[in-house]
C-alpha positions as CSV (number, residue, x, y, z in Angstrom):
1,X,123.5,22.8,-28.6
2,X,125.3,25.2,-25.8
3,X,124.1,26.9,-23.4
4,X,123.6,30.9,-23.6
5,X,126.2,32.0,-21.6
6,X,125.9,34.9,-19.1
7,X,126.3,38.6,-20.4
8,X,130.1,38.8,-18.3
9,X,130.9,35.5,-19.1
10,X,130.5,36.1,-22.8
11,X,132.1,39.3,-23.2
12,X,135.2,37.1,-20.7
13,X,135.3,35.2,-23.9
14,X,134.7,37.6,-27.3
15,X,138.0,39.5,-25.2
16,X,140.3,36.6,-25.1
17,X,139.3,35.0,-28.6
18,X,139.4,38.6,-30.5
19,X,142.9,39.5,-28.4
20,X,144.2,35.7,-28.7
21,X,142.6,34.9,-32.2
22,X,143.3,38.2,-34.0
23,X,145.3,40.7,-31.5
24,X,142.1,43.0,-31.2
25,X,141.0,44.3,-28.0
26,X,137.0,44.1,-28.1
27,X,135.4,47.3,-27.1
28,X,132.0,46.3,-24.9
29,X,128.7,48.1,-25.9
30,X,125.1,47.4,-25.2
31,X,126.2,47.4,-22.0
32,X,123.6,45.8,-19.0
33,X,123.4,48.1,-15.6
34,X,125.7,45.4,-13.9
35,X,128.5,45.8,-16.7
36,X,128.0,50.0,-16.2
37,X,128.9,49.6,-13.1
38,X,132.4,50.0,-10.5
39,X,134.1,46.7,-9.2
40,X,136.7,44.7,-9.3
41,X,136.9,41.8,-11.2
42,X,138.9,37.7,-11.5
43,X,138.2,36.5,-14.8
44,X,139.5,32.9,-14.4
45,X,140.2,30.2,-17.2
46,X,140.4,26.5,-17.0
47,X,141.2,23.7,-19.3
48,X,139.9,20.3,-19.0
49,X,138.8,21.3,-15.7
50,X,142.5,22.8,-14.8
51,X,143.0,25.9,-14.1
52,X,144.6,28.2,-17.3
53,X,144.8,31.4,-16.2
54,X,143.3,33.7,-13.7
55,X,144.0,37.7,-13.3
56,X,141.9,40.2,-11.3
57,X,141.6,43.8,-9.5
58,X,140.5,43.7,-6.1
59,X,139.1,47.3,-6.5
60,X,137.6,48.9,-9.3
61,X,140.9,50.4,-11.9
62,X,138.8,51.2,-14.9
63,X,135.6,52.9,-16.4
64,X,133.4,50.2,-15.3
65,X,132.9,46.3,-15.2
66,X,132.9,45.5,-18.4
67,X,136.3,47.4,-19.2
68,X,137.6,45.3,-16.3
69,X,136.5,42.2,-17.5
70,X,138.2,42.7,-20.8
71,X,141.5,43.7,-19.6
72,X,141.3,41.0,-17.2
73,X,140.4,38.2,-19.4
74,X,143.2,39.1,-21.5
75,X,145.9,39.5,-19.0
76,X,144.6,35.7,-17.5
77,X,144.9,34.5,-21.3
78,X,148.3,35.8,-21.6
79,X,149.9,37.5,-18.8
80,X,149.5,35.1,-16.1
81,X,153.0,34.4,-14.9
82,X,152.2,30.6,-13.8
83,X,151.0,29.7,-17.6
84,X,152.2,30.2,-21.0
85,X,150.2,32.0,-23.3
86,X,147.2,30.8,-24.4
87,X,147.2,30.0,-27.4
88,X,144.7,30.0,-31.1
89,X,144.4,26.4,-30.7
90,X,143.2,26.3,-26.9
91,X,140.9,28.7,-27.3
92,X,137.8,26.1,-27.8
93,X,138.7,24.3,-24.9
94,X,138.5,27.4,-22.7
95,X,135.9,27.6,-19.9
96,X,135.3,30.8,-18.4
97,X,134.4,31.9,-15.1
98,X,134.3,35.9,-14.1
99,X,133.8,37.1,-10.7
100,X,132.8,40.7,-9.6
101,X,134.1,42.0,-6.2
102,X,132.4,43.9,-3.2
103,X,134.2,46.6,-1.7
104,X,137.0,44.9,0.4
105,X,136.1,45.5,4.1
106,X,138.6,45.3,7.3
107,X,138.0,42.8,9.6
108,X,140.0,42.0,13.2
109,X,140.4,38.2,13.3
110,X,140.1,35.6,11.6
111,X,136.7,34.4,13.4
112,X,134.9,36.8,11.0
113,X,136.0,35.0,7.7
114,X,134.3,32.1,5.6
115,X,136.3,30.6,3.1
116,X,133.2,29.3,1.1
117,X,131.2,33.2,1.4
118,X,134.4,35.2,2.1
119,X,137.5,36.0,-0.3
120,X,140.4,37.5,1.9
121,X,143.0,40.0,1.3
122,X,146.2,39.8,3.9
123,X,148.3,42.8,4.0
124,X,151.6,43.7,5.7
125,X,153.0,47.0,4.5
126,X,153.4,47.0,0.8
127,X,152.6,42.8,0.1
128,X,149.2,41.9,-0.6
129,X,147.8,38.6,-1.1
130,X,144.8,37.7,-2.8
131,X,142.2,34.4,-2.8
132,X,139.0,34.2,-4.0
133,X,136.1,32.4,-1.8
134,X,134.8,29.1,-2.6
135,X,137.9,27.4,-4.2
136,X,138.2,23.9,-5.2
137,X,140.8,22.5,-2.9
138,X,140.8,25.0,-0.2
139,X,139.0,24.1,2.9
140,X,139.8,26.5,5.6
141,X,140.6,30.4,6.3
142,X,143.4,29.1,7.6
143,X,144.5,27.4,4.5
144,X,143.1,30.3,2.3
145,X,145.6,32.7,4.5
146,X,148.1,30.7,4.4
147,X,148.1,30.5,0.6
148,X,147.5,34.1,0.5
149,X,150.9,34.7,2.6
150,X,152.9,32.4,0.2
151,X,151.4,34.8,-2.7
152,X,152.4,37.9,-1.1
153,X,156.0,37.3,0.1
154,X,154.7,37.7,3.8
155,X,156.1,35.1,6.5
156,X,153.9,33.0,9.2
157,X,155.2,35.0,11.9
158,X,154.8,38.7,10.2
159,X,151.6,40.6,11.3
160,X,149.0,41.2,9.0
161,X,145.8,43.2,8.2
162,X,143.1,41.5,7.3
163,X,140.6,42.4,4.5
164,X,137.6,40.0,3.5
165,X,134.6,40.5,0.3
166,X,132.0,38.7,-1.6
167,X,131.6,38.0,-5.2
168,X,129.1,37.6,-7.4
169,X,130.5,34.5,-9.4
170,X,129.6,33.8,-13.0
171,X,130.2,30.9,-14.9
């Protein structure tokens, strides 16, 4: 038997198996307070415990959460520029996981970061990197900003701004 999924996990999935399956994008209703609500949002995808796909907004850039969980499960299913596609016959083997962001705050050093509690944005001018808290493999802020550098284009020696949020992590 499986397990009852979570509300945002679930509709993580009916968006990538309608868009993937049948090229329809779902349109959420019956929508909890959480999924009414502003945020950004990472819907990630793994495979056999690999990681698939994984697209997000740091800030909120539609109606509410739900609208970004669609668009963002189907842009990890098929827009994310490491993987191809994902395609009909994958989609069983698909876990899903869907984070929901806080507000990105500023912080001045690196002394206020976390990498288990804290995501981090860096920032110099125009290049932004992302990385999500409480990743699998990464076990410093200085690794996390490191990786989040290489993302964004932005050199060891460039300054930076530094940005750091919480999520709420569904699975």
């Amino acid at each position: 038997m499986k397990k009852q999924l979570d509300p945002l996990v679930q509709l993580a999935r009916e968006a990538v198996e309608s868009y993937v399956g049948r090229g329809k994008v779902v349109k959420p209703k019956g929508l909890t307070p959480e999924l009414q609500e502003k945020a950004g949002v990472f819907v990630s995808l793994k495979k056999h415990g690999e990681l698939r796909g994984c697209i997000g907004t740091f800030e909120p850039t539609r109606g509410n959460v739900a609208e970004e969980i669609v668009a963002n499960a189907i842009s990890s299913a098929t827009r994310d520029p490491r993987f191809l596609p994902v395609s009909p016959s994958e989609l069983s083997e698909l876990e899903y996981s869907v984070d929901v962001l806080t507000q990105p705050e500023p912080i001045d050093g690196v002394e206020k970061l976390d990498h288990k509690k804290y995501g981090v944005i860096v920032e110099c001018g125009y290049r932004r990197g992302l990385l999500l808290p409480d990743l699998e493999g990464v076990d410093s802020v200085e690794e996390q900003i490191h990786i989040c550098r290489l993302k964004a284009g932005i050199a060891p020696d460039e300054p930076v701004r530094l940005y750091r949020f919480q999520v709420k992590r569904y699975r």
